[in-house]
N, CA, C and O of each residue as an XYZ file, in Angstrom:
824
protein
N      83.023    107.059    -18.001
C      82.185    108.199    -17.635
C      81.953    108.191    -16.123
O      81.468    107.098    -15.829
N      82.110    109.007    -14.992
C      81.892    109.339    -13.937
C      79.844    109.378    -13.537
O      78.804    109.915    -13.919
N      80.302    108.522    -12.668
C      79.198    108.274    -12.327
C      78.267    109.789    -11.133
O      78.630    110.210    -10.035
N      77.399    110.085    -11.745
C      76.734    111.235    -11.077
C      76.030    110.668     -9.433
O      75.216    109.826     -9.811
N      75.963    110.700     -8.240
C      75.206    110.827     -7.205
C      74.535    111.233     -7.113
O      74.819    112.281     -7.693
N      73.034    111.397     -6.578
C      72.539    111.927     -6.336
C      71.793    112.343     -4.948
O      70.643    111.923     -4.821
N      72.494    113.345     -3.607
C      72.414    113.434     -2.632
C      70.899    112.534     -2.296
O      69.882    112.678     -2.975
N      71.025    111.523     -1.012
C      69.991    110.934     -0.410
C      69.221    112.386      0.510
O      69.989    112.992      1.256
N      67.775    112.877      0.426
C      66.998    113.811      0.663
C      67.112    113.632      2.211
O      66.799    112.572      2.752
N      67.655    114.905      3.018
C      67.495    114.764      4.388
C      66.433    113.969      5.292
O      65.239    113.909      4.999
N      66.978    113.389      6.377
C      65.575    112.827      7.189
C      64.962    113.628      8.235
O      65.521    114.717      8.365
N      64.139    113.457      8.895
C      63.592    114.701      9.762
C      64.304    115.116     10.961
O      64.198    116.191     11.551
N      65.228    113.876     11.311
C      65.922    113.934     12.556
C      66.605    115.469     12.285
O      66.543    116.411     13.075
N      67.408    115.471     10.687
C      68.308    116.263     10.281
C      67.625    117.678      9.947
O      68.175    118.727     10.282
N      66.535    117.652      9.345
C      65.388    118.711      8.646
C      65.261    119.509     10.262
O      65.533    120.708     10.322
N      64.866    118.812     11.440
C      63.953    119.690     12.739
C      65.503    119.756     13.262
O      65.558    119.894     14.484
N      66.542    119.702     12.729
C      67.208    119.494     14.005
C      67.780    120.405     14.712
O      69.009    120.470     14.754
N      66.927    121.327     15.437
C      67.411    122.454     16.685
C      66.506    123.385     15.572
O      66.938    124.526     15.739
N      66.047    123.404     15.111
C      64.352    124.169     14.347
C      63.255    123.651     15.144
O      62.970    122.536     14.707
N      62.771    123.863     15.786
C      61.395    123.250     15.837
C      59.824    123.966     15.236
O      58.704    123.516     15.477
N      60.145    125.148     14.435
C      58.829    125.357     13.471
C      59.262    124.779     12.459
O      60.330    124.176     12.360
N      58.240    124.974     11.447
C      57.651    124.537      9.806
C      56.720    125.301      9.445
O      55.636    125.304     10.028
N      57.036    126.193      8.267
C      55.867    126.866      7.661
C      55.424    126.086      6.772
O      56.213    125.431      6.091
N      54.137    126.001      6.608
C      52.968    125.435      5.671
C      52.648    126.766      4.905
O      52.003    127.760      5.237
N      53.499    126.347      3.474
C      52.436    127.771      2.540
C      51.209    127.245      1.448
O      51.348    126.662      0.373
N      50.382    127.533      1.913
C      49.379    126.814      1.223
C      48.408    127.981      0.286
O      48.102    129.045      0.823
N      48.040    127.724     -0.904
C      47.176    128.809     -1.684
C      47.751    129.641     -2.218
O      47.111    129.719     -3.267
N      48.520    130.358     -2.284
C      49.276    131.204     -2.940
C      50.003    131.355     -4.035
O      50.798    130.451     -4.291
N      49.915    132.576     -4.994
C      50.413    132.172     -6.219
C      51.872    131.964     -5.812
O      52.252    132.271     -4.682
N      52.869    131.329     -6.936
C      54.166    131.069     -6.843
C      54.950    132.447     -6.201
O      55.410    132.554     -5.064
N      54.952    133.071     -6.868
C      55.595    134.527     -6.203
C      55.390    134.694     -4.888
O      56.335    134.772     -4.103
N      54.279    134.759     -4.557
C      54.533    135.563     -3.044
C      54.723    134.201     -2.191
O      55.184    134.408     -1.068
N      54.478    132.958     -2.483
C      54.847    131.669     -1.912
C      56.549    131.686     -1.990
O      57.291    131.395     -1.052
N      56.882    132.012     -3.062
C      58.592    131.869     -2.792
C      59.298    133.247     -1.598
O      60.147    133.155     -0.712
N      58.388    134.591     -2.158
C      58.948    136.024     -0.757
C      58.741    135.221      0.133
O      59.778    134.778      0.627
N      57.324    134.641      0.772
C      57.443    134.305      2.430
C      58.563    132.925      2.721
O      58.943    132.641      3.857
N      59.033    132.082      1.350
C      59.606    130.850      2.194
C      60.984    131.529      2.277
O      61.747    131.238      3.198
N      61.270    132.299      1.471
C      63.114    133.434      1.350
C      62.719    134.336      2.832
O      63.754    134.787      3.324
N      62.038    134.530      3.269
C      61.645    135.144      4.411
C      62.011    134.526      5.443
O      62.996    134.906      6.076
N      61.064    133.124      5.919
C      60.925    132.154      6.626
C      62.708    131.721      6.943
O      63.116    131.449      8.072
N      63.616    131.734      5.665
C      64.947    130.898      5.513
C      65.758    132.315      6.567
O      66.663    132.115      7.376
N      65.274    133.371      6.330
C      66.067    134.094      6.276
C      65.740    134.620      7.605
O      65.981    135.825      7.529
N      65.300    134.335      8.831
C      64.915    134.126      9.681
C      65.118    132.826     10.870
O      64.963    132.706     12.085
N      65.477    132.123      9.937
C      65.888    130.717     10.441
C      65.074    129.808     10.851
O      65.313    128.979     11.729
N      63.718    129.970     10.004
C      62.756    128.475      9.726
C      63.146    128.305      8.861
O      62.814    129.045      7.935
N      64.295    126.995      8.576
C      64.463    126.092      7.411
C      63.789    125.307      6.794
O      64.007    125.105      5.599
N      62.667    124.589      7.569
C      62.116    123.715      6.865
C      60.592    124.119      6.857
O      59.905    124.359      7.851
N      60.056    124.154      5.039
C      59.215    124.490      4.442
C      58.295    123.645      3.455
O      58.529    123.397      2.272
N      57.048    123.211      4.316
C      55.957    122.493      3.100
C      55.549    123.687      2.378
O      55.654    124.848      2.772
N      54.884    123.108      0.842
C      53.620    123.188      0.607
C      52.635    122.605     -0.151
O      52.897    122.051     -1.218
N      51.729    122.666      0.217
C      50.867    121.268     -0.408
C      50.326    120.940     -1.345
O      50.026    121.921     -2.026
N      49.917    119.701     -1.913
C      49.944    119.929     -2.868
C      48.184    118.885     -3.836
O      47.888    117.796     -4.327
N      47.644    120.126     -3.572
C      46.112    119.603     -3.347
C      45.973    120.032     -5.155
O      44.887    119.658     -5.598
N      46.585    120.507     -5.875
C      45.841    120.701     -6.983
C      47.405    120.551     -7.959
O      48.443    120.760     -7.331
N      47.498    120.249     -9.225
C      48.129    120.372    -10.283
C      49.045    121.814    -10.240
O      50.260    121.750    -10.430
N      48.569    122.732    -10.055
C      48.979    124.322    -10.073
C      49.447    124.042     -8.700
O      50.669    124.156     -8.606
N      48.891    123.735     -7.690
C      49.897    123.345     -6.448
C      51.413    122.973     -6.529
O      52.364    123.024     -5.750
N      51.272    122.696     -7.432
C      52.559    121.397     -7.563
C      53.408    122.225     -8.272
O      54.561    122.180     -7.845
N      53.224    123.001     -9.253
C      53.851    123.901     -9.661
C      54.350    124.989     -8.869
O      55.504    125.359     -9.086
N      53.601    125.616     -7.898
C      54.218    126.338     -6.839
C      54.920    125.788     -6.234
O      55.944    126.417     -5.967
N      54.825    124.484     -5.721
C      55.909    123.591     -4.689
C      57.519    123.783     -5.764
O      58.563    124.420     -5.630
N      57.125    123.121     -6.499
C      58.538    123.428     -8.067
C      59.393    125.010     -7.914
O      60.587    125.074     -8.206
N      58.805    125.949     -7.541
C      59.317    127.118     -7.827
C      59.635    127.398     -6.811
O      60.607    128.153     -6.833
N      59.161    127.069     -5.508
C      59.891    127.372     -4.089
C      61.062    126.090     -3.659
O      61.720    126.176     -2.622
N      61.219    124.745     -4.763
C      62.090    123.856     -4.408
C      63.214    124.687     -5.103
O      64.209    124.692     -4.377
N      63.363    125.239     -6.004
C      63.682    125.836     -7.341
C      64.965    126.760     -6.551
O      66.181    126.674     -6.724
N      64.033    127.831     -5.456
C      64.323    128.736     -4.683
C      65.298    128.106     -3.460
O      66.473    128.351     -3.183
N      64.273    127.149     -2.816
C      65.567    126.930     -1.520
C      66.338    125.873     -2.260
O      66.549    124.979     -1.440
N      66.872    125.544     -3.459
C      68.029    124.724     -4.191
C      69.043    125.834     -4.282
O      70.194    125.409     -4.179
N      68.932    127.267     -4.462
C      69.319    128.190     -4.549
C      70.252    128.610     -2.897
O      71.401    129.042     -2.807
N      69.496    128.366     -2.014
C      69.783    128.377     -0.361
C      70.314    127.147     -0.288
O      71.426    127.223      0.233
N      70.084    126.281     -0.514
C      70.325    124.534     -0.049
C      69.559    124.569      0.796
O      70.075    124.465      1.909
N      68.381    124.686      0.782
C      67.320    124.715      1.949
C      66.251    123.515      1.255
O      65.680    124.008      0.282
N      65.834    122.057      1.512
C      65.394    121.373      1.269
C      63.578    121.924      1.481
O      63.202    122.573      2.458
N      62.580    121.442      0.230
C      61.305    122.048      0.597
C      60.441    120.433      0.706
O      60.722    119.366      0.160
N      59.687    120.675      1.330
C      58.413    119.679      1.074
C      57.133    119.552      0.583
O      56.452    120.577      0.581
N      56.539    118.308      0.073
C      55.264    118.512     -0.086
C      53.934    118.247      0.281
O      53.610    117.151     -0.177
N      53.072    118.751      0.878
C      52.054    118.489      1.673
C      50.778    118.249      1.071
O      50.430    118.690     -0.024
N      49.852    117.272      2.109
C      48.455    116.816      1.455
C      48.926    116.266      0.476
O      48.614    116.653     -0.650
N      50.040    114.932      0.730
C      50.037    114.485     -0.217
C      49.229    112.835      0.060
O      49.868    111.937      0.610
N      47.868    112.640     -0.377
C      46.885    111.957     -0.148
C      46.845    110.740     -0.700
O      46.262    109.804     -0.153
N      47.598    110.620     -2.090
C      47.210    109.586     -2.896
C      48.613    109.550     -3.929
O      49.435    110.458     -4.049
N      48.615    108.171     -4.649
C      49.947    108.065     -5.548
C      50.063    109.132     -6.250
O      51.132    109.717     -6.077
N      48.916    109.881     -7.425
C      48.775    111.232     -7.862
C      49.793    112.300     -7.512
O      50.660    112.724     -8.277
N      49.569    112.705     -6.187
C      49.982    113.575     -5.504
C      51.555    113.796     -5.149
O      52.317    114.762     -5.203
N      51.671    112.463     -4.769
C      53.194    112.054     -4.652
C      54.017    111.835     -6.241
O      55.245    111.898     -6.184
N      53.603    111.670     -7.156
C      53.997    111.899     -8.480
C      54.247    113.220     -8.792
O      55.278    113.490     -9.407
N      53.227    114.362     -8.367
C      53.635    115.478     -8.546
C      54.704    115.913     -7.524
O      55.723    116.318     -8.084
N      54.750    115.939     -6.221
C      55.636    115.945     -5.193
C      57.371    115.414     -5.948
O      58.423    116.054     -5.951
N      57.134    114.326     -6.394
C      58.531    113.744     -6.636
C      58.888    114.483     -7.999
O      60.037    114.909     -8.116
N      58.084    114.643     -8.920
C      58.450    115.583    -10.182
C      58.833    117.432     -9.948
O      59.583    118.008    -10.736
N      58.264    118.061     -8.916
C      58.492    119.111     -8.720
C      59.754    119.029     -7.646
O      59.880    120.090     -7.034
N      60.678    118.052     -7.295
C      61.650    117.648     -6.652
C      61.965    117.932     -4.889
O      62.994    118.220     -4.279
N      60.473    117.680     -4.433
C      60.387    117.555     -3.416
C      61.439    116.992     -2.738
O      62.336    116.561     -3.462
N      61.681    116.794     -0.767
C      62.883    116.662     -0.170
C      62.309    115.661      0.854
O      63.052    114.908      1.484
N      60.787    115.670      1.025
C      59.718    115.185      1.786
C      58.453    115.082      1.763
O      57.925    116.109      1.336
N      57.299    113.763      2.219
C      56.248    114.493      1.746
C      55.406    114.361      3.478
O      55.881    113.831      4.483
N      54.254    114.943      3.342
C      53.484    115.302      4.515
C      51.770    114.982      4.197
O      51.261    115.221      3.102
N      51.174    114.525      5.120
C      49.932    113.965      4.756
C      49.139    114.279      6.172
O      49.690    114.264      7.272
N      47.838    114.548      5.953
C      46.820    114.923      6.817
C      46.573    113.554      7.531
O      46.336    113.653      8.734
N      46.584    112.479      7.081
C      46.217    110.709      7.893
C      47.275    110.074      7.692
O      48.295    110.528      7.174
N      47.032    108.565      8.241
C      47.818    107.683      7.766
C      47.458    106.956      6.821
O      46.495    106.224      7.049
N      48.115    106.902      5.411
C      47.583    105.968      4.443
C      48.743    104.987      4.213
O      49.704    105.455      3.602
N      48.829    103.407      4.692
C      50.222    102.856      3.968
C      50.785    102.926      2.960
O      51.984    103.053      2.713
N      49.382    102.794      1.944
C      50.242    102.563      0.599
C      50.762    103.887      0.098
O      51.396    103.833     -0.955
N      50.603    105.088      0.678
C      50.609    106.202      0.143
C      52.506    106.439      0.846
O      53.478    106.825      0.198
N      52.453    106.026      2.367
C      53.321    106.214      3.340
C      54.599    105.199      2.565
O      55.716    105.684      2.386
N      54.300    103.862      2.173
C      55.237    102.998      1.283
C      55.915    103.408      0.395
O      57.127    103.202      0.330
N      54.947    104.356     -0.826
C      55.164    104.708     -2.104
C      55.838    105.643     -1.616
O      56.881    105.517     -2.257
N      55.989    106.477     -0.953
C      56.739    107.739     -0.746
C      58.208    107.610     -0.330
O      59.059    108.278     -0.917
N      58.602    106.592      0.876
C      59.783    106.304      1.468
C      60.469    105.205     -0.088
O      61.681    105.349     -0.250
N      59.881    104.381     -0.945
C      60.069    103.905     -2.023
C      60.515    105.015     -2.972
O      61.281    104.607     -3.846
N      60.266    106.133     -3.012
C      60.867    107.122     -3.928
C      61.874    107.834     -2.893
O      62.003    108.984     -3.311
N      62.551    107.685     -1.872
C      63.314    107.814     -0.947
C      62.822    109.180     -0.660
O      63.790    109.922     -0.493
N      61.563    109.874     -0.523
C      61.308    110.957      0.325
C      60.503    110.562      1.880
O      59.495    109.854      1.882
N      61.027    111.054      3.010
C      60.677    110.718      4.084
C      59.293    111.290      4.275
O      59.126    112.473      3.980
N      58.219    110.533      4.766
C      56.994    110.667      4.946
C      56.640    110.782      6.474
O      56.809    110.013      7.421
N      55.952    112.329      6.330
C      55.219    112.494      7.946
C      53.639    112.494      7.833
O      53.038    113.493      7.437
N      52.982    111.300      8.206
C      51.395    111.136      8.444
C      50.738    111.676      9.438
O      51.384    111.817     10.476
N      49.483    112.071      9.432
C      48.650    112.723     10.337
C      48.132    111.559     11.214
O      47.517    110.670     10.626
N      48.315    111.453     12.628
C      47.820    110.812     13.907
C      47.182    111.374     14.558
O      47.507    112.520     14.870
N      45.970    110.777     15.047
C      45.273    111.780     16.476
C      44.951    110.491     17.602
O      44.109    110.750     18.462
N      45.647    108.996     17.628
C      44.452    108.351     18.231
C      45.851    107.206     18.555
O      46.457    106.836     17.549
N      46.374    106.631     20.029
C      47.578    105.740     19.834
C      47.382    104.849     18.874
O      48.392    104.720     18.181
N      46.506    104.191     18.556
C      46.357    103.062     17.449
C      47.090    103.600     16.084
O      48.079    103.043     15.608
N      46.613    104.488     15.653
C      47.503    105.495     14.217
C      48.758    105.715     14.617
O      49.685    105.599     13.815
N      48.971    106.081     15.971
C      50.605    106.217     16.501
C      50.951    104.874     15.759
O      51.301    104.767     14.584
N      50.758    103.737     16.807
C      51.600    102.177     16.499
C      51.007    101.869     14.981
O      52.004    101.792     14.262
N      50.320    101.748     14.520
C      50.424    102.176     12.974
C      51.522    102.510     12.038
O      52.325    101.871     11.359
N      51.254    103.746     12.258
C      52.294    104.273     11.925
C      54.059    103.873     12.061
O      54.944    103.887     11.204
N      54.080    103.623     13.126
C      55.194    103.021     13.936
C      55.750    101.615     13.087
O      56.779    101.426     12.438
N      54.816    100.907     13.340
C      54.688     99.670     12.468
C      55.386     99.567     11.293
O      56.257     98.741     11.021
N      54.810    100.744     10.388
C      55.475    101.008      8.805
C      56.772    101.532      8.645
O      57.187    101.745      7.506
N      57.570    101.803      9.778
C      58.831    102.194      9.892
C      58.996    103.743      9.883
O      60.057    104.342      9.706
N      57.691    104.327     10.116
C      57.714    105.551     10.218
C      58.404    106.661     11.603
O      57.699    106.907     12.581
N      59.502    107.098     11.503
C      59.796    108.119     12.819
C      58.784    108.875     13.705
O      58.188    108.625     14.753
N      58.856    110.078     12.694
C      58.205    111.418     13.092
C      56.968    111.142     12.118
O      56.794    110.707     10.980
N      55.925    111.805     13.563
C      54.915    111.810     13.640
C      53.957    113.447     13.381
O      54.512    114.531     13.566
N      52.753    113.348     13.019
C      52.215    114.883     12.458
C      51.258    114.751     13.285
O      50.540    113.942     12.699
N      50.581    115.082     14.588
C      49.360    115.260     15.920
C      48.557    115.814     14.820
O      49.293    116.662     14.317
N      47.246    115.792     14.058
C      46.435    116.714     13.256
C      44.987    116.238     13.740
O      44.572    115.079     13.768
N      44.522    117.047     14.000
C      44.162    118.796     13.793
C      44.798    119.158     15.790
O      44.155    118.951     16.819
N      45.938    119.614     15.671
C      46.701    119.761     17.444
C      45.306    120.565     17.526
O      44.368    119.776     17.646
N      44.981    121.676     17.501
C      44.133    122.690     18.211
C      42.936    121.540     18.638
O      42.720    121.412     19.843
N      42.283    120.841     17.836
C      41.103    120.065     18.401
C      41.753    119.316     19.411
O      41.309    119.440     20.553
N      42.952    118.380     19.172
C      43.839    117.258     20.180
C      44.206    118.039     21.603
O      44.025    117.491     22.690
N      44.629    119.097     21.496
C      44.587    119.660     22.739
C      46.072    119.992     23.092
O      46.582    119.687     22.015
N      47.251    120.470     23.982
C      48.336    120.144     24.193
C      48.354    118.886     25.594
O      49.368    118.374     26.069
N      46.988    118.642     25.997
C      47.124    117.553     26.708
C      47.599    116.023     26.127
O      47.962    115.059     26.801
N      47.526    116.084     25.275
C      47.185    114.933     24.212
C      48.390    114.746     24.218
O      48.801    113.640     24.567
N      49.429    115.913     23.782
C      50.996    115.395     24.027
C      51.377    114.971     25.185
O      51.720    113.790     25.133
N      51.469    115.482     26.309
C      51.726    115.234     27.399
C      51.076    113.411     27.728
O      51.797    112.596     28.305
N      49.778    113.088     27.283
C      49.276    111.765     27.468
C      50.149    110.748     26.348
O      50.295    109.590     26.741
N      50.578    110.997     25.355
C      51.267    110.096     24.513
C      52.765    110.526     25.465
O      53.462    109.513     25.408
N      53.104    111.017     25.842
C      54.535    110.782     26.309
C      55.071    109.840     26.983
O      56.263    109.540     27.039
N      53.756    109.134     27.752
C      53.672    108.122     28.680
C      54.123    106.737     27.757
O      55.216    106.172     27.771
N      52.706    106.333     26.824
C      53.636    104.974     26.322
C      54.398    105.054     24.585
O      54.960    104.079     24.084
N      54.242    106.533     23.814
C      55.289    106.758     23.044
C      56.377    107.606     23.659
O      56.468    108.576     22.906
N      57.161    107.725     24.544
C      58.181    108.694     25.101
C      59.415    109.020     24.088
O      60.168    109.994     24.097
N      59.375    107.550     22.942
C      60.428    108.146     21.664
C      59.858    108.676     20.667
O      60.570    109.455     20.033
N      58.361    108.462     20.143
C      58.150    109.305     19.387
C      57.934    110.659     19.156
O      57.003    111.206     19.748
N      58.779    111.417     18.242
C      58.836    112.925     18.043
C      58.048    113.341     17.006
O      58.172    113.062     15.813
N      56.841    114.353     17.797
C      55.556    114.463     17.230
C      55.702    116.273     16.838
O      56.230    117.117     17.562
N      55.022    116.509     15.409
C      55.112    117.880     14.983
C      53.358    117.837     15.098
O      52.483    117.111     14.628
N      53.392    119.101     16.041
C      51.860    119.613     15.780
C      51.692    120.432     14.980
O      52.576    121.171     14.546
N      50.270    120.435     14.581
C      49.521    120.812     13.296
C      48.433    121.208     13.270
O      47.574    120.326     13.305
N      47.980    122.554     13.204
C      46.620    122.445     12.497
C      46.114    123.648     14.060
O      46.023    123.188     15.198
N      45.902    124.876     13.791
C      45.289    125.362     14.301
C      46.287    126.217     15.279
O      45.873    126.977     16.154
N      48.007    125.910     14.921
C      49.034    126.363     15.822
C      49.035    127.966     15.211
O      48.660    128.278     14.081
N      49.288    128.415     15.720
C      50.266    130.010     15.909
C      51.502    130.237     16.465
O      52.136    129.405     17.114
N      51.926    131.619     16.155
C      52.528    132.321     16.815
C      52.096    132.101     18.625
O      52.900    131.814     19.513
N      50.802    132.305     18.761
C      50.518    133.011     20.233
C      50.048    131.501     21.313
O      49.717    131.367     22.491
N      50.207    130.762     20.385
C      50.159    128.884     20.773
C      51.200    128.111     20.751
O      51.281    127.095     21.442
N      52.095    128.509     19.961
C      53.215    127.627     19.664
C      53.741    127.130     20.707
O      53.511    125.961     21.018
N      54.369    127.756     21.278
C      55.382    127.899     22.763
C      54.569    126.860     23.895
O      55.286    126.151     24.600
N      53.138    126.785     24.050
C      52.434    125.932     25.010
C      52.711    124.272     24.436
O      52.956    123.344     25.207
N      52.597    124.101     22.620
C      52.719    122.839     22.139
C      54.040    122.286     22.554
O      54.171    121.208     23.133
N      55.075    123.144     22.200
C      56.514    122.557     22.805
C      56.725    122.198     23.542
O      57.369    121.153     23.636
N      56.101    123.175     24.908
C      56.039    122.494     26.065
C      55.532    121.894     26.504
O      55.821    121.632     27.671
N      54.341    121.216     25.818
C      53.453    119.612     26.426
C      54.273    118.976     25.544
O      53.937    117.794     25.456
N      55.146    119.231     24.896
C      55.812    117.428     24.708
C      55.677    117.781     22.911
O      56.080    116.734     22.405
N      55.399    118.502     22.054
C      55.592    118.514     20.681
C      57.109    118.890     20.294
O      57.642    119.918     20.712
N      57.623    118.148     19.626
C      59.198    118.233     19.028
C      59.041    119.736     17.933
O      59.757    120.736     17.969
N      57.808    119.450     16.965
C      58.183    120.601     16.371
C      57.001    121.748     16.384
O      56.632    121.693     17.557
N      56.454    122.437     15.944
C      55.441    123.429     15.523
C      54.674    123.336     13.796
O      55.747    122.820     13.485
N      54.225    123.348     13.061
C      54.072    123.577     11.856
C      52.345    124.516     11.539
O      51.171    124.169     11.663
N      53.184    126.087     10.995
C      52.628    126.844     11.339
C      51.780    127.413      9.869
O      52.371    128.308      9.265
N      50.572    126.983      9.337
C      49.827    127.512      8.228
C      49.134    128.390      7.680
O      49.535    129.117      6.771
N      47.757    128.415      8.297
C      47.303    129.700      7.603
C      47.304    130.911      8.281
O      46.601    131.860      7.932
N      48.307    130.934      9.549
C      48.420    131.620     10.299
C      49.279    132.757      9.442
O      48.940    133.940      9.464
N      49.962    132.473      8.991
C      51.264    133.105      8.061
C      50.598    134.150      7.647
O      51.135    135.257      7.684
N      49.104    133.958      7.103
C      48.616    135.399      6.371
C      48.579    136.795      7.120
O      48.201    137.870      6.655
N      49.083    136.512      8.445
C      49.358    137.434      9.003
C      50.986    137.907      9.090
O      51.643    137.290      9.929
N      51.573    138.760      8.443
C      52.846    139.195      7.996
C      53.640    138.787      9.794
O      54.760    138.346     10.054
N      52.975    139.008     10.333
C      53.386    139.290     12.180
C      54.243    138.208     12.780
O      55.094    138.360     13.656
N      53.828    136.891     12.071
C      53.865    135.593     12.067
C      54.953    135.590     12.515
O      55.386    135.877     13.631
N      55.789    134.976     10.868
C      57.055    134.901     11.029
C      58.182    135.249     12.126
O      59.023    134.584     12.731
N      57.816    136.550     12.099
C      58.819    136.893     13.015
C      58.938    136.448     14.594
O      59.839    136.037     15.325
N      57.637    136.733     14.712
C      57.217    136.087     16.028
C      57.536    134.724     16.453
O      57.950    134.497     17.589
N      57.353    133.796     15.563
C      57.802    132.538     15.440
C      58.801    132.398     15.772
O      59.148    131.800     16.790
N      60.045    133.357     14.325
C      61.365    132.992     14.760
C      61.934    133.216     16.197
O      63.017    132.847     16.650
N      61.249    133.691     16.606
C      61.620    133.879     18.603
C      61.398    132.675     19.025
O      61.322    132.839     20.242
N      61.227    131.458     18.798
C      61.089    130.507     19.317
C      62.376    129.667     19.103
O      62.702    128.739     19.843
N      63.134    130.119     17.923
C      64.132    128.999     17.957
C      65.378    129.596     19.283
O      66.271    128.863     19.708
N      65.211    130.708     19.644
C      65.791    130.733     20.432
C      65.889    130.773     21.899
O      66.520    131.488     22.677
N      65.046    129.752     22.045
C      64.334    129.457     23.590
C      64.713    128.407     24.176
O      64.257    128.117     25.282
């Protein structure tokens, strides 16, 4: 009997690579969560969380993995806080998972189910932390409170780590994070504005 493979889930190097947004769809029933991520693809933001704070969360994450399996567009899952979470993440066939802090055992269990894990940092100590656990790419959270100075000050003694900001980005912000030194964008409840997207996608070509 022929033995089945099963593709190893992209790493972020490969996921951001010459993308630098990420839509975060968070709250939304499955339907209009799958129009905006077929939107997002179709536009050329490939890479897509969403999180996965409740049971019914997880089920929406399922139906938009469902969707970009359809694209070959790998999805992720976010707020993923605790083993719980990452159980649902890995059952709805997540590609990655994404977390508001750094938790090890959470950051362990995740790269152990071979999905690449991006933790929330605001402070160098959580950087080398992080670092420590064999972690790459890095998540700046909450960027809008951190500032885009904050990138520019970690460039000094992390200059290899490639940091996605978070949390408070836009359309009409994005473009300033890149240029203090953020590798990617990851853009959330901003989205409820239809305007978004598009606007966004003007960034990959800058």
């Amino acid at each position: 009997m022929a033995t089945v493979t099963t593709p190893a889930p992209p790493t972020f190097d490969e996921l951001f690579a010459g993308v630098p947004v990420m839509a975060i769809l968070r709250g939304m029933p499955a339907a209009r969560t799958v129009e905006l991520a077929e939107r997002a693809w179709e536009l050329g933001i490939e890479c897509v969380e969403v999180p996965v704070q409740t049971e019914a969360a997880a089920g929406v994450l399922a139906a938009v993995v469902a969707a970009g399996a359809a694209r070959g567009r790998p999805v992720g899952a976010g707020t993923v806080t605790s083993a719980e979470r990452l159980e649902w993440a890995v059952a709805a066939g997540a590609a990655f998972t994404v977390a508001p802090g750094l938790d090890a055992e959470v950051a362990r269990a995740s790269v152990a189910a071979g999905l690449p894990h991006l933790p929330g940092v605001a402070t160098p100590g959580e950087v080398q932390a992080a670092r420590a656990l064999g972690l790459d790419w890095l998540k700046a959270f909450p960027a809008s409170v951190l500032g885009t100075g904050w990138f520019r000050a970690m460039r000094g003694p992390f200059p290899e780590v490639p940091f996605v900001a978070t949390g408070g980005v836009d359309a009409g912000n994005a473009a300033a994070y890149l240029e203090a030194g953020a590798r990617v964008v990851a853009v959330g409840s901003a989205l409820e504005d239809p305007a978004q997207l598009p606007r966004l996608a003007g960034l990959l070509t800058r």
